[in-house]
C-alpha positions in Angstrom: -15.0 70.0 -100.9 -16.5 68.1 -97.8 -19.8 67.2 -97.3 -21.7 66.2 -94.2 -24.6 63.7 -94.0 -26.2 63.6 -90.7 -27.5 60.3 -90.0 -29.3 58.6 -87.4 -30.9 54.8 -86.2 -34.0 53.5 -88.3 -36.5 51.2 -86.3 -34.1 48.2 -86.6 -31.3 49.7 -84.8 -29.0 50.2 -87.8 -27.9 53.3 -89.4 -27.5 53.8 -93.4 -26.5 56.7 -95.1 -25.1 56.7 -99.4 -22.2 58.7 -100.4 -20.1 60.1 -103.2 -16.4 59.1 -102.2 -15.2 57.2 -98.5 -12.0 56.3 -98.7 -10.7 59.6 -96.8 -13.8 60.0 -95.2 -14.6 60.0 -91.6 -17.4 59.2 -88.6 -17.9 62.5 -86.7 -19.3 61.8 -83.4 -20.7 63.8 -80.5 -21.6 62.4 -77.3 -22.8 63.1 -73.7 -21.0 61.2 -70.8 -22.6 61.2 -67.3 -21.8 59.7 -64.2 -23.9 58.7 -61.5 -25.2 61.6 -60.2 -25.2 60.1 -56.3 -21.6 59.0 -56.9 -19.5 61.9 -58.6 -16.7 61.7 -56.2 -16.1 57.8 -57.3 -13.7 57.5 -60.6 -15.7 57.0 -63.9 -13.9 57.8 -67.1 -13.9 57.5 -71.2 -11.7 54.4 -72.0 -9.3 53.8 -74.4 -10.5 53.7 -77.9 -14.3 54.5 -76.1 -15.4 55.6 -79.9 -14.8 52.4 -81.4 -16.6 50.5 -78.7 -19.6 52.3 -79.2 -20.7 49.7 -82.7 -21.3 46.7 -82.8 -20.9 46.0 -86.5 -19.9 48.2 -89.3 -20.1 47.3 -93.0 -19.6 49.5 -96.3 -22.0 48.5 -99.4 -21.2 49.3 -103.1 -24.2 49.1 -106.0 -25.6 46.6 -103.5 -23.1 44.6 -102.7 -21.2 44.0 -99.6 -17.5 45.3 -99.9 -16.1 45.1 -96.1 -17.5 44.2 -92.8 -15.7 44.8 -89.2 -17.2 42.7 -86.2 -16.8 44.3 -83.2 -14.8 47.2 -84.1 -14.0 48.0 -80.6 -11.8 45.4 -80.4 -11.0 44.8 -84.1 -9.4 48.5 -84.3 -7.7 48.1 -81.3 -5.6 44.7 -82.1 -4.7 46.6 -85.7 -4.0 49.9 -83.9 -0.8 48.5 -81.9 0.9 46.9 -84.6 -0.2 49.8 -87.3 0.7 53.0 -85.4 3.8 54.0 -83.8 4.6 56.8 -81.0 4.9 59.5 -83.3 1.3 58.9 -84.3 -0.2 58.6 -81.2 -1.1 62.4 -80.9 -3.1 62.1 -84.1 -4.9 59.1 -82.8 -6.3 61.2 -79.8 -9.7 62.1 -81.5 -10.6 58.9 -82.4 -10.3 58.2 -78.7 -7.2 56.2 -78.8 -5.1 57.0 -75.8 -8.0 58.2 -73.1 -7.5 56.8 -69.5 -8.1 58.1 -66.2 -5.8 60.9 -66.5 -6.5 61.7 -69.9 -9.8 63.2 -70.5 -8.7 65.5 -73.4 -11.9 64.8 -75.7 -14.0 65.3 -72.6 -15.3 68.7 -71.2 -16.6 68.0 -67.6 -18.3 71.0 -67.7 -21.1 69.8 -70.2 -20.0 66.5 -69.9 -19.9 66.8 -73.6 -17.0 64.8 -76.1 -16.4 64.7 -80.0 -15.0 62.7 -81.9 -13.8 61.3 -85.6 -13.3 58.0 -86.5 -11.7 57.9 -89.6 -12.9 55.3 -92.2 -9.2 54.3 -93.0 -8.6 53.4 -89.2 -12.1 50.8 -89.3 -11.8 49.5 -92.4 -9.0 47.8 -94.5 -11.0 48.5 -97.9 -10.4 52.1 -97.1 -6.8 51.8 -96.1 -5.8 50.3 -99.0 -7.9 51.6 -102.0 -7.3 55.7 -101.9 -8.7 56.4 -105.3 -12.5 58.1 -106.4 -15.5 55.9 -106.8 -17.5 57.2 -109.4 -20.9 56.5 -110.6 -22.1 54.1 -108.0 -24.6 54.1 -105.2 -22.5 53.8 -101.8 -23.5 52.6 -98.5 -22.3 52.7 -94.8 -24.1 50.9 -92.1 -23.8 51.7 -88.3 -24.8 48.8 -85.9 -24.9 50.1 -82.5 -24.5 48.3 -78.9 -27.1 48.0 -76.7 -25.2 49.3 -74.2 -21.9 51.6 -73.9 -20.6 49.5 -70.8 -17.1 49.3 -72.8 -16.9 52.8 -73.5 -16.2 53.9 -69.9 -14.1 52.5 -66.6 -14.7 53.3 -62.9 -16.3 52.1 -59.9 -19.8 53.7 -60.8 -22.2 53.2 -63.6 -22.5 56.0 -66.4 -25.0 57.0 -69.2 -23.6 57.4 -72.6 -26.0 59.7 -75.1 -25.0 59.7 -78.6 -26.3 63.2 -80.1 -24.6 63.4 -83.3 -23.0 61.1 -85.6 -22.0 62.6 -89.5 -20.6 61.1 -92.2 -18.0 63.3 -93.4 -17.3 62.9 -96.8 -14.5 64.2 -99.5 -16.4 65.5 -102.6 -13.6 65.7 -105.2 -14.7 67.9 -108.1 -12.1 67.1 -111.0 -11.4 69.4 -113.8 -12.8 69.7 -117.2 -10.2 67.7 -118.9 -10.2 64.9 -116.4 -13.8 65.1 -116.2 -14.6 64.1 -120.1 -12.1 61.5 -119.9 -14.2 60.1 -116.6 -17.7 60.6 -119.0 -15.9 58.9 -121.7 -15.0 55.9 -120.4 -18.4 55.5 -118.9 -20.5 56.2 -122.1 -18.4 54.2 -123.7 -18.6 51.1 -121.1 -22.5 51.8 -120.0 -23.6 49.9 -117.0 -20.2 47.2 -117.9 -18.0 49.5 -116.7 -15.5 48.0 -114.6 -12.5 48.9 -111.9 -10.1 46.8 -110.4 -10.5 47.5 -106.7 -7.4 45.6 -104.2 -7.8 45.7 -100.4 -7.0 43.3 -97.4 -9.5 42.7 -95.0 -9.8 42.4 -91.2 -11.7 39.9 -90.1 -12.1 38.9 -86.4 -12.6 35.2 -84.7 -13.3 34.7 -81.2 -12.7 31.5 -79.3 -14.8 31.6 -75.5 -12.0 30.0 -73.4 -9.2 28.6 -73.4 -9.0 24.8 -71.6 -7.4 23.9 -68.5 -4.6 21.9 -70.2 -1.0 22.1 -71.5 -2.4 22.5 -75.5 -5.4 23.8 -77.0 -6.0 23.6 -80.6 -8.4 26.3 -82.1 -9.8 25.4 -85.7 -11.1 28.3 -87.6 -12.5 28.1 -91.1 -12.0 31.0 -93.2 -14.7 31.6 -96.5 -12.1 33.3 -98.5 -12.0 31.3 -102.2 -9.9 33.7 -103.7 -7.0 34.4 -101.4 -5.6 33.0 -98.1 -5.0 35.2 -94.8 -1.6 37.0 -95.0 -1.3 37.8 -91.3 -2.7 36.3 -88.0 -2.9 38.2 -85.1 -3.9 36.7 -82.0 -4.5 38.2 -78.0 -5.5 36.9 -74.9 -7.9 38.1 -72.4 -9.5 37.4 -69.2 -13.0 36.1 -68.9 -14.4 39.0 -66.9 -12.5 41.8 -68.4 -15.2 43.0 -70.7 -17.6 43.2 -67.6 -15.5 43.9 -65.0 -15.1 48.2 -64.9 -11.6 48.3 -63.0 -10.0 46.2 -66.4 -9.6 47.5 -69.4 -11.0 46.2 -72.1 -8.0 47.1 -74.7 -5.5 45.1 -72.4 -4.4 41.7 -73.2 -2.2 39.1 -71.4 0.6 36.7 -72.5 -1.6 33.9 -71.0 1.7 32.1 -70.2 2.1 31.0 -73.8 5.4 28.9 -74.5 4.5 28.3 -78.6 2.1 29.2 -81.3 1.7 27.4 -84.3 -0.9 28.0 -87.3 -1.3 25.2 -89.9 -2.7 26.2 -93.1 -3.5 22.8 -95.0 0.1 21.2 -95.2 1.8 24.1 -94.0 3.1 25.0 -90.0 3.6 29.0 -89.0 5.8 30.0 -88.1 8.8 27.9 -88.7 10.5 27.8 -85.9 9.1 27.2 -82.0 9.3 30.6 -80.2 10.1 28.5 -77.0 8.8 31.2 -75.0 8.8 32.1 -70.8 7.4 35.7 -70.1 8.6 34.7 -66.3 12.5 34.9 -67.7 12.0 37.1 -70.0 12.4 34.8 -73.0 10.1 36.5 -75.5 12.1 37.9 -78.4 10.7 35.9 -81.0 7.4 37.1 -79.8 8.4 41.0 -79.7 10.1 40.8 -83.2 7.3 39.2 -84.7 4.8 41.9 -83.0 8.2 45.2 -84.5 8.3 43.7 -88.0 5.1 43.9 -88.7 4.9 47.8 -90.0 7.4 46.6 -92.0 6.1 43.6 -94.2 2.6 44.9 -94.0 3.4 48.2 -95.0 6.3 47.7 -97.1 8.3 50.5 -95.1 12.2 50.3 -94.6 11.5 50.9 -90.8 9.2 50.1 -88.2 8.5 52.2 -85.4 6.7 50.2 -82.5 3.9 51.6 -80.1 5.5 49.2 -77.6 8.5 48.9 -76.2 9.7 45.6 -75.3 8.9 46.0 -71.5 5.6 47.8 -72.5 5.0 44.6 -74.8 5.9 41.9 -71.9 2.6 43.9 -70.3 0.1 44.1 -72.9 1.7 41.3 -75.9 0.0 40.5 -79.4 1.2 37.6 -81.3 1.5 38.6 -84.6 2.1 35.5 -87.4 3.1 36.1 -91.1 1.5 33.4 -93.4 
């Protein structure tokens, strides 16, 4: 059974709506995209991942409490989307608007100038990746931050308005049998308000550093608040100053930054453990590209890994991927 919640900003810009079950739940959007009217023949098109880019924040609340927060999903989604997904998937990933450039428009009818979309809760959230079981009995929360402004949405040489005139939460509503359901109403009568559930999930959180300095070395210190377990994975990506203003780049590209080494220390302990020693110029960046491939498999657990890059494709848009 599906249920839909439509939902929209309160007076302080944010967006809450409460739910039953989220885990395979989704974000339907609908939005109007116009150009500038004086300059229609100029380019102006949805970017890659243009859904995503449209919050600022997104966090998920249960009883109260704070369960997962994504910072700047644009980006966030983006850097977990090439090392999650693989070519056979990227079809699937069209309606969350993964894929769209200048000669893909598919979401977008330039008639109306009308688009639609679904983010699914599993592709912003690691909570929701992970934990695929029911939630019962307890008051559930999604809040929506929205931008100011869509400027990373869209790429061209003109400006464009963005118009957001739907969003839904779309929601599973699993009705379980009679059997199942007195063994639910047991457990809870018997536990009251003690009852418990183990939930596990990994989390994505994201750290930005401004700029880089002008020498041979930088070191970056980032403090994590996690008391109970350490990061598993560090992925990092480089990008150009102006790129998020700047409406010929795209804001989903990233550059190698001429990076010979990375190495993360985590109290006594150096990742990885061996130098990559490596020179995009002479193509000297296996270590980088295997690190980047293998990560479907130790994340996932999967006997094979299926890449959205090629290594040529990776040379051009690289992620440094680092297993702790």
């Amino acid at each position: 059974m599906g249920r839909i919640i439509d939902v929209h900003p309160g007076p302080d810009g944010k967006i809450r709506v409460a739910s039953v079950k989220t885990q395979t739940s989704v974000i339907y959007i609908e939005e109007k995209f116009t150009p500038n009217a004086a300059d229609v023949p100029k380019k102006c098109y949805l970017s890659n991942n243009a859904l995503a880019f449209l919050f600022d924040e997104i966090r998920y609340e249960m009883g109260g409490e704070q369960v997962a927060v994504v910072r700047k999903p644009g980006i966030t989604t983006t850097m977990k989307t090439m090392v999650s997904y693989g070519q056979t998937k990227l079809r699937s990933l069209l309606t969350t608007g993964w894929g769209l450039c200048e000669q893909k428009q598919d979401i977008l009818d330039t008639a109306s100038h009308m688009f639609s979309g679904r983010l699914p809760l599993s592709y912003l959230m690691g909570f929701a990746e992970d934990y695929t079981r029911g939630i019962l009995n307890v008051k559930q929360e999604l809040i929506l931050i929205i931008l100011r402004n869509f400027n990373d949405c869209y790429m061209g040489e003109v400006e464009a308005k963005l118009e957001l005139t739907k969003i839904e939460w779309k929601i599973r509503h699993i009705i379980p049998e009679d059997r199942q359901k007195l063994k639910l109403f047991n457990r809870i009568n018997k536990s009251g308000n003690n009852a418990k559930i183990k939930v596990s999930y990994r989390m994505w959180d994201l750290y930005e550093l401004p700029t880089l300095r002008q020498t041979a070395s930088d070191i970056w210190s980032v403090k994590t608040t996690r008391s109970l377990e350490r990061p598993r994975y560090i992925i990092i990506g480089f990008q150009n100053n102006n790129q998020a203003n700047d409406k010929a780049m795209d804001i989903t590209q990233f550059t190698h930054a001429n990076i010979s080494n990375i190495r993360l220390y985590l109290n006594s302990e150096v990742f990885p453990y061996e130098r990559w020693n490596l020179d995009f110029g002479k193509k000297l960046d296996s270590s980088a590209y295997y690190a980047y491939e293998n990560f479907q498999r130790s994340y996932y657990e999967r006997d094979m890994s299926e890449p959205m890059m090629d290594l040529e494709e990776f040379r051009k848009n690289p992620l440094f991927v680092c297993r702790l």
